[in-house]
N, C-alpha and C positions, 0 to 999 in steps of 0.2 A: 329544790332545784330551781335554778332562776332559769326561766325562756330564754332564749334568746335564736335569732336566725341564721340558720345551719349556715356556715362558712363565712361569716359577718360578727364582726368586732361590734356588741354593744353593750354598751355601760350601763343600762338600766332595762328592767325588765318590763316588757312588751307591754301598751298600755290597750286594752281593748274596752270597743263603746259595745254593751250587747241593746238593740231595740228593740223591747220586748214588753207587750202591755199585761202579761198576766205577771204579776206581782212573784207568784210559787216556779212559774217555768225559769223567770228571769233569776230568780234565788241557786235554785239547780244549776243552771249553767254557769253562771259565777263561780259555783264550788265546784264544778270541774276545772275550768278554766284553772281556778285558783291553785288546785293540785300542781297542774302542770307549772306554775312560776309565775304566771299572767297575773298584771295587773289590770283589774275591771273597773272604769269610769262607774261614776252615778249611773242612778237608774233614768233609763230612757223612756217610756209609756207611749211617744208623740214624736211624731217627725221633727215638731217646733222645739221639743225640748232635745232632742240627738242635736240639733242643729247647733244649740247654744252650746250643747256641751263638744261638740265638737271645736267651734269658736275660744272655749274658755279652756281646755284641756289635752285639748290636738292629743289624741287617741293615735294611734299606727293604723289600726283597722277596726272593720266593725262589721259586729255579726248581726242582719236584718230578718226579721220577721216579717214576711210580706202583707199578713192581715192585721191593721192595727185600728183601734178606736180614734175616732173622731175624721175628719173629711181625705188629711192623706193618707195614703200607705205606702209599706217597707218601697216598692217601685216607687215610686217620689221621690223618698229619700235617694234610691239607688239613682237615677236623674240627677237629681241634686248631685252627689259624690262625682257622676262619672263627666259630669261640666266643670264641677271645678279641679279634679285630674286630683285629688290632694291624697288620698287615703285609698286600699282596696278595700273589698266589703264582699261579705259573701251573705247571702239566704239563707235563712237556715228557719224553713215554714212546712208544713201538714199538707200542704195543696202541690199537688203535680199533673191539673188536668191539663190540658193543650192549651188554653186561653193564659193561666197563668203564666205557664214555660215560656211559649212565645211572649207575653209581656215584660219578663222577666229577662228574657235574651237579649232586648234591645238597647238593655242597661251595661249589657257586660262584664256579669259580677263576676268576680275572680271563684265564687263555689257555687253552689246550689244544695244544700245538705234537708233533708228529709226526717220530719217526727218521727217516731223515736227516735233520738239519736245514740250513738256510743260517743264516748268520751274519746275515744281514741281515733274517730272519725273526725270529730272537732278538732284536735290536735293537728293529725296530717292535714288538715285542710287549710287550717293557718298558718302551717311552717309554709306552704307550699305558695300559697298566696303572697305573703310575705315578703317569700324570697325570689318569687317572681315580681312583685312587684318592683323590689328593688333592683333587679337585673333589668325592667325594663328603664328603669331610672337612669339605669350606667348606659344603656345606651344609647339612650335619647342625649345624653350627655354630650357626646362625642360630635355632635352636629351642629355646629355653632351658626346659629341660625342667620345672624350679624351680616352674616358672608354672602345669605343667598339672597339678592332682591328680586322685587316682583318682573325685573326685566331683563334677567338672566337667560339668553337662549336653552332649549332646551338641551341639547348638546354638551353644558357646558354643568347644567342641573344632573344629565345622566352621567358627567364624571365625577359629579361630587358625589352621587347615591351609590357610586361604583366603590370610591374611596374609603366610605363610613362605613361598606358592609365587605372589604377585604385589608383591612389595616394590620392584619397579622400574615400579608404577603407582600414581599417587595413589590414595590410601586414603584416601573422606572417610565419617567416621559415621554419618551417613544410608546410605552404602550398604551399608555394612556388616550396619545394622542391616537393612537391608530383604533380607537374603542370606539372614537366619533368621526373617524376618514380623515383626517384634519391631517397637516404637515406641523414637526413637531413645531419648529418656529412660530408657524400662524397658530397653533393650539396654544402655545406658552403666553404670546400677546394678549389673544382672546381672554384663555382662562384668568392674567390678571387686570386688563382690562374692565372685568365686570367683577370680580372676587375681589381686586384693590391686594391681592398678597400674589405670588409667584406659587405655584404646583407645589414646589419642595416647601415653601414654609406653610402651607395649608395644611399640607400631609403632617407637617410637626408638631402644627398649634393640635388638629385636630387628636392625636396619637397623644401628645400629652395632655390632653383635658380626659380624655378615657383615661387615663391614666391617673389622673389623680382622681378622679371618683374609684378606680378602682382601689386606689392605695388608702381612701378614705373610709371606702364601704366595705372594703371584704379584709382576709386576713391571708392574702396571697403574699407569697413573698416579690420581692422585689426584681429576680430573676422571673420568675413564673410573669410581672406585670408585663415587664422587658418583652419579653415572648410574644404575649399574650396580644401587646400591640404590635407587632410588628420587629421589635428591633433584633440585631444579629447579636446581642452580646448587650452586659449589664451595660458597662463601662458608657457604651454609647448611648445607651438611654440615660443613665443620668447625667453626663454631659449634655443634652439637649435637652433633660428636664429641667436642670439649673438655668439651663440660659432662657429658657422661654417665661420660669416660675421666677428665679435667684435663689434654689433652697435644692436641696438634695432630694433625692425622694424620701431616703430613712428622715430627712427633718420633717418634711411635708406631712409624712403620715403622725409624726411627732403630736406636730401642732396641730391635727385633726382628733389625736387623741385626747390633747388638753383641752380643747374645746368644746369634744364631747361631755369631759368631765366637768367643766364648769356648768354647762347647760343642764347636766342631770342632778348639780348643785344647786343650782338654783330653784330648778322643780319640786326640788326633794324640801327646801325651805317653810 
């Protein structure tokens, strides 16, 4: 059975970093992992050497042991991961007193899993991580950052945050305008006075950029994406994903699957 992430199209199977200094633990977990499909990077010992291999092997996720030999430990590395945003990473350590949990908290690691483990505990843990992580991925997606500058009224910030977190409800101008007291004319001015785009094509760029991560990340169909952003019907969704993109969305997702394939071609090399 090849892993893969429940409701996500991937072409290659899961590559996990385990950082773990005793030689027989980190063997063990591998051959669970391995049951389940999971492919296991090198061995990790050292914050220094997870680092490289992260660097050289870009891992999906990685399972930290928080007590490790030599000056850092598993929280370092979680530090490390959770600054540069790249990878989720769960604990998976013997120690649950107060001092470690709260140090451990600050990092924000997608598990916390406890000596002995079950194998089956390790499983749920990573599908779940996984797949959150990538759903956080789709929707950080959808907020094209481009748009908001540092001297955007706030006013004008609480309709974009309004936007990016109801895009699966008609969005008409008037209401928008009336979310900030604003008359719709002086809101329409406003809003593209500092956005540099008009209400209606912000609402479209942003609706299809969720859009194509979702048509790239998951295995929704193409009515379900329609929906899902907003729109009343296929037909008009991919009339305005062509014209924003030039591609249909059945191509779009096409050529995200080609690309997936050459990339796991290449790895696989």
């Amino acid at each position: 059975m090849i892993s893969h992430l429940v409701h996500f199209n991937v072409l290659y199977p899961v590559k996990i970093l385990i950082v773990e200094d005793e030689i027989l633990i980190f063997r063990d977990i591998r051959e669970a992992l391995e049951k389940f499909g999971y492919s296991v990077c090198d061995y990790a010992p050292t914050v220094a050497r997870a680092k490289d291999i992260i660097e050289k092997e870009q891992p999906d996720i990685a399972i930290i042991d928080i007590k490790l030999k030599g000056e850092e430990s598993g929280i370092d590395l979680g530090r490390f991961l959770i600054e540069k945003d790249i990878i989720p990473f769960i604990y998976l350590t013997s120690h649950a007193d107060t001092l470690t949990l709260s140090e451990a908290k600050k990092t924000r690691p997608s598990g916390y899993l406890l000596k002995p483990f079950k194998q089956d505990d390790i499983f749920v843990a990573l599908e779940i991580a996984l797949s959150n992580f990538a759903h956080r991925k789709i929707d950080l997606s959808h907020s094209p950052e481009e748009f908001i500058k540092s001297g955007t009224p706030f006013k004008i910030r609480k309709v974009i945050d309004y936007i990016n977190t109801h895009l699966d409800e008609r969005l008409q101008l008037t209401d928008l305008a009336k979310l900030v007291d604003m008359s719709t004319f002086h809101f329409a001015r406003t809003f593209k006075h500092f956005i540099k785009s008009s209400p209606a094509n912000y609402i479209a760029k942003v609706k299809v950029e969720k859009s194509k991560a979702l048509l790239s990340e998951t295995d929704m169909n193409v009515l379900q994406i329609a929906l899902e952003v907003g729109f009343e019907n296929q037909s008009h969704f991919s009339q305005v994903f062509k014209k924003h993109t030039g591609y249909t969305p059945e191509n779009y997702r096409n050529i995200c699957l080609l690309k997936k394939r050459n990339n796991s071609d290449e790895t696989t090399k």
